[in-house]
C-alpha positions in Angstrom: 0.0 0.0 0.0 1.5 3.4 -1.1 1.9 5.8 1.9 -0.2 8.6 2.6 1.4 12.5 1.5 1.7 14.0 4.8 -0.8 17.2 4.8 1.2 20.5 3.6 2.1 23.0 6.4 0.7 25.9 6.8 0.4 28.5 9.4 -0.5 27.5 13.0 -3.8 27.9 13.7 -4.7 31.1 15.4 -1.1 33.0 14.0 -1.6 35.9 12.4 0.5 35.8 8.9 2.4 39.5 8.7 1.8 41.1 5.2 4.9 42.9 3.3 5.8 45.9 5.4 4.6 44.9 8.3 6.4 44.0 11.4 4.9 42.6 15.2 5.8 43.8 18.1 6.4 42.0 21.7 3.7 42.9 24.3 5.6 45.3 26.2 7.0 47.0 23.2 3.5 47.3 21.2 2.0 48.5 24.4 4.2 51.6 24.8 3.5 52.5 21.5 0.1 52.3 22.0 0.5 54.2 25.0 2.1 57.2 23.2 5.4 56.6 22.7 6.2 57.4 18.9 9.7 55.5 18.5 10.3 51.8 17.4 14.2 51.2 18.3 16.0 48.4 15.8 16.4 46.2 17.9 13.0 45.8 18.7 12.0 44.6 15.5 13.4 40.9 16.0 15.5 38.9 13.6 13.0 39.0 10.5 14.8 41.7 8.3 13.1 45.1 7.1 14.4 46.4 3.8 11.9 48.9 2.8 13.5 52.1 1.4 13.8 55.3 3.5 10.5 56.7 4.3 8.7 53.8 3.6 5.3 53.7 5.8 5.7 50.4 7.8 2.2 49.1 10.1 2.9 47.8 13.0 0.9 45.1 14.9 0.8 42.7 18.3 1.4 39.5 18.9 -2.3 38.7 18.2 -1.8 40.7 15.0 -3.9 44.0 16.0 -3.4 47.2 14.1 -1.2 49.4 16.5 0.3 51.6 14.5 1.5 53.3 11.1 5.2 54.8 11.2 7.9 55.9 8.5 11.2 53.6 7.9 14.9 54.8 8.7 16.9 52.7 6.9 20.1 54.7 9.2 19.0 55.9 12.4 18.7 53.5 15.8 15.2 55.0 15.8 14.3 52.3 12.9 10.0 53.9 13.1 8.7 56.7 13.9 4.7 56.7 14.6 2.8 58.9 13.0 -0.9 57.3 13.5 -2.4 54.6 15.6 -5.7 54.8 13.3 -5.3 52.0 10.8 -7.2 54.5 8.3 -4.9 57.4 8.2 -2.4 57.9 5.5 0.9 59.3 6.7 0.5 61.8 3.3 0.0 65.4 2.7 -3.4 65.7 4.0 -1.9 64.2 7.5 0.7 66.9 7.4 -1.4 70.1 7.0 -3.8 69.0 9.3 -1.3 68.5 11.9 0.6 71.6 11.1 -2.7 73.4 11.5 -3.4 71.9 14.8 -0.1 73.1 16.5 -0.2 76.4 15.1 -4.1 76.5 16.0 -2.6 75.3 19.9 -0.2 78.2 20.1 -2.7 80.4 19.1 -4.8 80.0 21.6 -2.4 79.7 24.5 0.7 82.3 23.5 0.8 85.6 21.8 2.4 85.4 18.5 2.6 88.8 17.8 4.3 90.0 21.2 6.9 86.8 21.0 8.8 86.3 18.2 10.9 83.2 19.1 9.3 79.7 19.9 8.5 76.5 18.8 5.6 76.2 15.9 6.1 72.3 15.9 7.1 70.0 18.2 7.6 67.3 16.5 6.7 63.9 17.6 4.2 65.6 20.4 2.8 67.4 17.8 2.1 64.4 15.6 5.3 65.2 13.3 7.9 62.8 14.5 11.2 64.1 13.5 9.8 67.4 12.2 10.7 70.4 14.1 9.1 74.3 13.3 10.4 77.5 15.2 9.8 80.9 14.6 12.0 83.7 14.4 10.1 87.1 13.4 8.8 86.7 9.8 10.9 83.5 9.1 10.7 79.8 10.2 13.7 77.0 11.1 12.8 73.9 9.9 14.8 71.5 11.7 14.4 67.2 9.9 15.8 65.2 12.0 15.5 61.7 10.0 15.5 61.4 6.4 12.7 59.0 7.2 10.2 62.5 6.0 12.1 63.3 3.1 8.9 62.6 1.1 6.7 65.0 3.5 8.8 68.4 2.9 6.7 70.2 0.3 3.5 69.3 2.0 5.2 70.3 5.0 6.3 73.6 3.5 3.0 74.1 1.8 1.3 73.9 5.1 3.3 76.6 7.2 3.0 78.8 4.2 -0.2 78.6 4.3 -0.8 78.9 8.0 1.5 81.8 8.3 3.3 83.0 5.4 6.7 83.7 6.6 8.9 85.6 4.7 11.6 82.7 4.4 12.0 79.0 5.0 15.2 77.5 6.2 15.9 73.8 6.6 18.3 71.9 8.9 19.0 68.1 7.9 20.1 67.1 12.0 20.2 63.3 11.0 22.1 61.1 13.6 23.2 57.9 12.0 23.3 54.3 13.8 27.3 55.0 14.4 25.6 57.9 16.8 27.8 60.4 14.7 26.8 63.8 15.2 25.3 66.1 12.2 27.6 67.1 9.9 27.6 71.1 10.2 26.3 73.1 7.2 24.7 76.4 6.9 20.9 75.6 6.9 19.6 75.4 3.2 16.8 78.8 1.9 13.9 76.1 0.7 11.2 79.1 0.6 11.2 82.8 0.5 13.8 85.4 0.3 17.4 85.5 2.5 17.0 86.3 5.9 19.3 89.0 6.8 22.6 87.5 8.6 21.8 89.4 11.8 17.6 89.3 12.5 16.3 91.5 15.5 13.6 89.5 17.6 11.9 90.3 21.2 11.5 88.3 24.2 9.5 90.1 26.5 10.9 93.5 26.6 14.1 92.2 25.5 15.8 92.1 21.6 18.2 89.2 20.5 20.6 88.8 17.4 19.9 85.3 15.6 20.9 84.0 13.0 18.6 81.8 10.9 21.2 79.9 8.6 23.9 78.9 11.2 24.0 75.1 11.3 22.8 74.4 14.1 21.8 77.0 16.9 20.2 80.2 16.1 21.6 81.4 19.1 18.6 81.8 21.1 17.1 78.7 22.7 13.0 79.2 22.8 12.9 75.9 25.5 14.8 78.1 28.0 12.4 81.1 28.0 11.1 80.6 31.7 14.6 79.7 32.8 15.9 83.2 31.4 12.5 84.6 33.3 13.8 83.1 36.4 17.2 84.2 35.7 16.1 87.8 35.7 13.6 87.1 39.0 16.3 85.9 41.1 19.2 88.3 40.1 18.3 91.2 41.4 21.0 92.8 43.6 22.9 90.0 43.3 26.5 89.2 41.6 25.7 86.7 38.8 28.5 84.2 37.3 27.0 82.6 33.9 28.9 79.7 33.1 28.7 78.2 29.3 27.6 81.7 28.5 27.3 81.4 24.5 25.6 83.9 23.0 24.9 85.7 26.3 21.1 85.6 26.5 21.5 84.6 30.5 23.6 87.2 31.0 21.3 89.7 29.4 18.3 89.0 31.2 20.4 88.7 34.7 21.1 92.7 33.6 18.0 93.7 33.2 16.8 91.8 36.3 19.4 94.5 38.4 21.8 92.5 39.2 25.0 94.3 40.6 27.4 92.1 38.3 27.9 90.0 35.7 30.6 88.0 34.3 29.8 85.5 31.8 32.2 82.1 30.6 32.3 80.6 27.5 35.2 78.6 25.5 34.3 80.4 23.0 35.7 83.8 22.0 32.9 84.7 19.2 30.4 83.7 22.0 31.4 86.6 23.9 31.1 89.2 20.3 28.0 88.1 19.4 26.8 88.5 23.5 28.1 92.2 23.2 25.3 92.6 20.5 22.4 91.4 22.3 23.2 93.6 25.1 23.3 96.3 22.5 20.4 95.3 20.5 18.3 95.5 24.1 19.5 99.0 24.9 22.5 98.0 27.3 26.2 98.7 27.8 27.6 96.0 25.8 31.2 96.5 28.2 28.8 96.0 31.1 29.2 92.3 31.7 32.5 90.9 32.2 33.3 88.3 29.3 36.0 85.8 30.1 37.4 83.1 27.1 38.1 79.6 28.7 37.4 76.6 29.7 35.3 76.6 33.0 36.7 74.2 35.5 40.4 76.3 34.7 38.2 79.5 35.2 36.3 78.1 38.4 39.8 77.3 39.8 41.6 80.3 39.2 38.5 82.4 40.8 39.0 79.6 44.0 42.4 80.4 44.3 41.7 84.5 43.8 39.1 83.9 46.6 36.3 85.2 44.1 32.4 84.4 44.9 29.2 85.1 43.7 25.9 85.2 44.8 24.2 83.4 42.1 26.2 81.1 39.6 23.9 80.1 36.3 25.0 76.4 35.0 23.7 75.6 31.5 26.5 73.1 30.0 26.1 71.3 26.5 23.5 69.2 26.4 26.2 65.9 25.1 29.6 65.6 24.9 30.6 69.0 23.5 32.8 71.8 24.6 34.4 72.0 27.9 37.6 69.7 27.4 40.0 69.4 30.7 42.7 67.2 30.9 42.1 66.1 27.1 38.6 64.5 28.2 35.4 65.1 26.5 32.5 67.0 28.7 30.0 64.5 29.3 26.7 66.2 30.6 25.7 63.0 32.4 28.5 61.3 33.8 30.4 65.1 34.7 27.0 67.3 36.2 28.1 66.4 39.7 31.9 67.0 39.6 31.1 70.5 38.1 28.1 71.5 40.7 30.8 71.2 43.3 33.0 73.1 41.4 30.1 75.8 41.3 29.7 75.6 44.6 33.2 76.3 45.5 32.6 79.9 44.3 29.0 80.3 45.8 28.5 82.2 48.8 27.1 80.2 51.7 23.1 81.5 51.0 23.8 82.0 47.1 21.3 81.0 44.5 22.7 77.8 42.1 21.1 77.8 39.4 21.4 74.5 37.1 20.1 73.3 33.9 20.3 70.2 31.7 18.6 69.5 28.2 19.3 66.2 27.0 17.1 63.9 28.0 19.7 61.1 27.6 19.7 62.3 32.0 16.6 61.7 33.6 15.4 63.8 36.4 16.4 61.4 39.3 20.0 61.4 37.4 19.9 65.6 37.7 18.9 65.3 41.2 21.2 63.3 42.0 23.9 64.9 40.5 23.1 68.3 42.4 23.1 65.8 45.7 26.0 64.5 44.9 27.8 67.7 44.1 27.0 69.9 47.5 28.2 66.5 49.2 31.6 66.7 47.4 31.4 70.9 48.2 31.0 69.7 52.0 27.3 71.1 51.9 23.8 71.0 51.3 21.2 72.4 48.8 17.4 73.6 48.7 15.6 73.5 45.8 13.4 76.6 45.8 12.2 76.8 42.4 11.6 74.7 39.0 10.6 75.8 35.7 9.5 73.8 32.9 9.3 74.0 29.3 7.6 76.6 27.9 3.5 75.9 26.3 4.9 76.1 23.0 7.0 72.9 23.6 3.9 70.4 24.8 4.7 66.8 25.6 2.2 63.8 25.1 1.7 60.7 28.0 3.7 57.7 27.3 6.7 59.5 26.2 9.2 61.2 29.0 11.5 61.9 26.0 10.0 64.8 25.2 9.8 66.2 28.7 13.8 66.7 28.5 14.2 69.7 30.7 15.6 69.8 33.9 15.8 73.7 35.2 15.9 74.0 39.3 17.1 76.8 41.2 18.7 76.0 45.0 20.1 77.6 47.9 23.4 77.0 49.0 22.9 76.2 52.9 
């Protein structure tokens, strides 16, 4: 008698069969995306290979093979998908795009106003909907800033919709891609996609206050809208005090410690054309741009030199890089998280028993039990203690979404030396 064929193999019963860009999740992993967190990392995505090209939109799904969301493919980043739906009927396409763009732009309308303040964020990218889209404003022109090549495909609808909603005069684009090597951005001057040149040197007001920015640098502008209510604290608690304002840059601490009275400032930054373009905001908002003391160096040699001098302040302002950047000693890179402590104690070497500390971080690579503890850690190594007596968070204009403490990145607290 001829043996029976064995019956063909198929899928088990009850698995789900993943269609062509597609890729399932782990419980734990599709449940914080559900929950609001917009990034799948690579190595979340299992051993089954995903080729797609850049940009491609990839649906995600559970282990029971439920819909949880729709993201765009980097082929190059360690952020592999970025979600931009968790509605299996919405297209990641133009119509997406301008509706989200309206909807932030509609927010800060209604909570800010946009004609008094002239720098801040229009989009905040994934807590906006946009993943890897930044929008800020400066005056009449806007900084786009991409930060995967993931939404290559999404620039003109993305360009069509702020034109629309608030026809600047100019556009500018900065590619800030971050490759799976973790290399930094390469540095070019951002790219005029819409519009006319912005002049090299644009005026625009915070508060009562003017700042020089500059709309094509790489980068930085040189005004940071997340640290608005920290500069508002800055110029709250300087009055009639002697302010040191370490990592100084482009000065806009030091301006609004001036204009909050205090007696003194001196401001440190590696950088000597830090210091020049520091001397123009003070001009631009109507002060003495020899006022404030500008020293060039590296700030644990400065903090030294003013230990052995015997110099102190009554309020020290610390707002290093927010990675490795900057402040090299020895021939050692700064690292924000492993070197926060070493340099509070430093601080508080030249802090006046009763002075004001004021620290900030802005990666969120250091979580706020990590800053905490690095203030903690650095009034123990000072031989004393600190009271926090004031926080400040980011601004309206930078709004976070549940499910993904990313986005909630700053750390700004302001303590008494006891």
């Amino acid at each position: 008698m001829a043996q029976s064929r064995p019956p063909r193999r198929g899928p088990q019963r009850g698995a789900p069969i993943v269609r062509k860009n597609t890729v399932r999740l782990q419980g734990d992993v599709a449940h914080r995306i559900r929950a609001g967190h917009p990034w799948v990392y690579r190595e979340a995505l299992g051993p089954r290979p995903l080729t797609p090209e850049p940009g491609t939109p990839i649906d995600i799904v559970d282990d029971e093979g439920e819909f949880v969301g729709r993201g765009l493919y980097d082929s190059d980043s360690a952020i592999a998908l970025r979600v931009f739906t968790r509605n299996p009927d919405t297209q990641i396409d133009a119509k997406l795009v301008a509706d989200r763009v309206r909807a932030a732009v509609a927010l800060r309308r209604r909570l800010l106003d946009l004609d008094a303040l002239q720098c801040l964020r229009l989009v905040n990218a994934e807590s906006d909907g946009l993943p890897g889209i930044v929008v800020e404003r400066y005056a009449d022109y806007l900084v786009v800033q991409l930060f995967t090549a993931a939404v290559t495909n999404l620039r003109d609808a993305l360009y069509n919709a702020l034109e629309a909603e608030l026809a600047p005069k100019a556009i500018y684009e900065q590619r800030r891609y971050r490759s799976l090597a973790g290399d930094a951005p390469r540095q070019v001057a951002a790219e005029l996609v819409r519009g006319n040149a912005a002049p090299v040197e644009l005026e625009v007001k915070e508060d009562d206050l003017t700042f020089v920015v500059d709309v094509t640098s790489p980068l930085s502008t040189g005004l940071f809208a997340d640290l608005r209510e920290g500069r508002r604290a800055v110029r709250h608690w300087a009055k009639g005090r002697r302010v040191l304002n370490l990592f100084s840059y482009t000065g806009a601490i030091s301006v609004y410690a001036h204009a909050g009275n205090a007696t003194e400032v001196c401001a440190v930054d590696v950088a000597a054309k830090a210091h020049a373009r520091a001397r123009k905001n003070f001009a631009a908002s109507g002060f003495d741009p020899e006022k404030p003391e500008h020293i060039v160096g590296d700030t644990f040699k400065v903090l030294a030199r003013f230990v052995e001098r015997a110099r102190t302040f009554d309020l020290v302002v610390l707002d290093p890089p927010a990675f490795a950047s900057a402040a090299a000693r020895g021939g050692k890179p700064w690292s924000a998280v492993k070197d926060y402590s070493e340099l509070i104690s430093a601080c508080l070497d030249v802090l006046v028993p009763g002075g004001l500390l004021i620290a900030a971080s802005s990666t969120h690579k250091m979580s706020l039990l990590d800053f905490e503890l690095a203030l903690a850690d650095g009034a123990e190594r000072a031989g004393t203690q600190l009271q926090i007596v004031d926080r400040r968070p980011l601004p309206p204009d930078f709004p976070t979404v549940p499910g993904f403490p990313e986005a909630n990145y700053l750390k700004f607290a302001v303590a008494v030396k006891t």
